[in-house]
C-alpha positions in Angstrom: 0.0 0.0 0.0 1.2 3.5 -0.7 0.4 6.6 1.2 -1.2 10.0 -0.5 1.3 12.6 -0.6 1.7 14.2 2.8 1.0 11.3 4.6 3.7 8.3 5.5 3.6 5.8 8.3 6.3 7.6 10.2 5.0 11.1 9.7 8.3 11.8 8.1 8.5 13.2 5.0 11.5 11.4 3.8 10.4 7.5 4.6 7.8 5.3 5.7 6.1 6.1 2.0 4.4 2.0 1.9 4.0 -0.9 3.6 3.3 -4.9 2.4 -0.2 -5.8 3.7 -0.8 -9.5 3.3 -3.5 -12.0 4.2 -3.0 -15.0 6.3 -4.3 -18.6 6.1 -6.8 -17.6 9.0 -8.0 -14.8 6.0 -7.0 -11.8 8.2 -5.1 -9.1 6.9 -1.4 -8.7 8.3 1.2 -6.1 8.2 -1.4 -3.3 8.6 -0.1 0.6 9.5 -2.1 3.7 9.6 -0.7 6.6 7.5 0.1 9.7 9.7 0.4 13.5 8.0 3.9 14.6 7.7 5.1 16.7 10.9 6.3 20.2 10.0 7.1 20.7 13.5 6.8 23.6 15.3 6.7 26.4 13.5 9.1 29.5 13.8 8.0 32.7 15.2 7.6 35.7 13.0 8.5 38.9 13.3 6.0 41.8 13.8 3.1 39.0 14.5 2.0 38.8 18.2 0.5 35.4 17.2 2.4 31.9 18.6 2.1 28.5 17.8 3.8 26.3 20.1 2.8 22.7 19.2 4.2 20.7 16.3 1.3 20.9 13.7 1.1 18.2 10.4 0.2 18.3 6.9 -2.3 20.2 6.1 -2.4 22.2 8.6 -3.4 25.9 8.8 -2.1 28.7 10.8 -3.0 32.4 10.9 -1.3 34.9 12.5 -2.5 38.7 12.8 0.1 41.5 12.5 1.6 44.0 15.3 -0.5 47.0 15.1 1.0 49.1 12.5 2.1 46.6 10.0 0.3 44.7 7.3 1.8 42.2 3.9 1.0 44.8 1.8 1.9 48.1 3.4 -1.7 49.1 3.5 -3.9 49.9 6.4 -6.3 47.6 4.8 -7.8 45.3 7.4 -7.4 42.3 4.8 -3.6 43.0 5.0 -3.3 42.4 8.9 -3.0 39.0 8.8 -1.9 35.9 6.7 -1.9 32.3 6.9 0.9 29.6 6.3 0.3 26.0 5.8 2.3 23.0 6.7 3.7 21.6 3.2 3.6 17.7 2.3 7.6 17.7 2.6 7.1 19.1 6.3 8.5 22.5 5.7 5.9 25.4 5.9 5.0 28.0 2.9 6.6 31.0 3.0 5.7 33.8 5.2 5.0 37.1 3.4 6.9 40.4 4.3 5.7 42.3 7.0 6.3 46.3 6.7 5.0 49.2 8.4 2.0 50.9 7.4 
């Protein structure tokens, strides 16, 4: 059996990618694992974002973080631009945070 992408039976996202299920004289299945979603970890803090995360979080996970008052991903005052949201990738890094500049 192979796992999705994302998923492995280690959680790593380097190995543990399939496994041999089989089935015994009896006619049960052997060899079963459960898949587990990569682990990213835990992710780093960002700058000018009051917003912490301090628990490892898997694929495909979604944070949000708000901005400190006074900055935004776009250098707008638009309330739209005051936050953002990363996402734990399948190879267990996270997407990129955007910029943050003052207002």
């Amino acid at each position: 059996m192979s796992a999705d992408i994302g998923y492995s039976v280690t959680a790593s996202p380097s190995e543990g990618f399939s496994f041999v299920l089989s089935v015994t004289p009896e006619g049960t299945y052997e060899g079963l694992e459960a898949f587990l979603p990569v682990n990213c970890g835990t992710p780093s803090r960002v700058e000018n974002s009051p917003t912490r995360y301090d628990t490892k979080v898997g694929f495909p996970d979604l944070l949000n973080y708000d901005c400190t008052k006074g900055y935004s991903v776009d250098k707008t005052a638009a309330e739209s631009a005051a936050s953002f949201t990363i996402q734990c990738e399948a190879d267990g890094s996270f997407s990129k945070v955007p910029g943050l500049a003052h207002v």
